[in-house]
N, C-alpha and C positions, 0 to 999 in steps of 0.2 A: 871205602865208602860203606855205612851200615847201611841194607836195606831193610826196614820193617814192617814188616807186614800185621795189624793187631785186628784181631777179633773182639770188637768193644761189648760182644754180648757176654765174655768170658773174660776180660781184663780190664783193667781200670786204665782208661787210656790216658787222662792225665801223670798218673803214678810211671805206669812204660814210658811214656815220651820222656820225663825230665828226667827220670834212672837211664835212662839211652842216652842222654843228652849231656849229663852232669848239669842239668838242671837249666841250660843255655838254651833249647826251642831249635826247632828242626827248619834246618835252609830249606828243604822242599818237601812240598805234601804233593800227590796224588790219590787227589779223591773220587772213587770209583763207584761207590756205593749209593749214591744219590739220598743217601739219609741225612734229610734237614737237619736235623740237631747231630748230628757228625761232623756235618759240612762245617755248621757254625763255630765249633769248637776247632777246626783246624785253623782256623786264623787265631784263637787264643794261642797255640803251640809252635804258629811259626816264628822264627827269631827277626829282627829287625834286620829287612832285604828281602827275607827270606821269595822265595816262589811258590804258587799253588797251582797244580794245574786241575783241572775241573771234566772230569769227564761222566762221571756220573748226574741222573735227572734227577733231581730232588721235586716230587709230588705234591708236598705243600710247602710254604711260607717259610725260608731260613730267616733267623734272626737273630741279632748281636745281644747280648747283654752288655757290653762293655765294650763300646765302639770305638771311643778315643784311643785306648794302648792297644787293642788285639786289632784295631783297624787302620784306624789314621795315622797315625803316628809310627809304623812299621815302613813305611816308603815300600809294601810287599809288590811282585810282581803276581797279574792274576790272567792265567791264560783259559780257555774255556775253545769247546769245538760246538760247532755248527754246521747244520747242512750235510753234506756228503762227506765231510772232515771225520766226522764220528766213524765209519767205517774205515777210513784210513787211518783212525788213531787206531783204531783196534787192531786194526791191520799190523800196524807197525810194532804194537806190544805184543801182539802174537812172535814176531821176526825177534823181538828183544829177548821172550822165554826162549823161544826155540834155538837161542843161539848161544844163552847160556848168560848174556850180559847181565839180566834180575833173573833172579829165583824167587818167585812166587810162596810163600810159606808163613806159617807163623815161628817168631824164635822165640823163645825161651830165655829170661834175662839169667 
């Protein structure tokens, strides 16, 4: 399993996802960053199935440009936390570095 980690103020995240991908779209995003126009673009890059899972607060108005292939037509899974969830999501990625299962980083293609 690759995990990737990308700093989109520093890389072209279209360019990294499909050179990671061979150009086939990533079965799972986690998005942490709550940047609307991040968010939006992780449904361009998931593959058909793929999963998102949403933990980050996006502050203003995410929005598709291109709904039908990066939305509808993906049959994606979209998981999101609420409530006291957010704390034990944290919780539980806290348990995941600390145990070594992701590593946290950015790679280098």
């Amino acid at each position: 399993m690759l995990i990737l980690v990308i700093d989109v103020t520093k890389a072209d995240l279209h360019e990294t996802m499909m050179k990671a991908t061979n150009g086939d779209g990533i079965a799972r995003i986690c998005e942490i960053s709550g940047h609307a126009p991040t968010l939006a673009k992780c449904l361009k890059y998931l593959r058909k199935g793929g999963k998102l899972g949403l933990v980050g607060l996006p502050k203003s108005a995410v929005t598709f440009d291109d709904p039908l292939p990066d939305l509808i037509f993906k049959s994606l899974e979209i998981h999101s936390v609420h409530g006291r969830k957010i704390f034990h999501t944290w919780e539980e990625c806290e348990k995941l570095i600390e145990s070594g299962r992701v590593k946290p980083g950015l790679k280098s293609g």
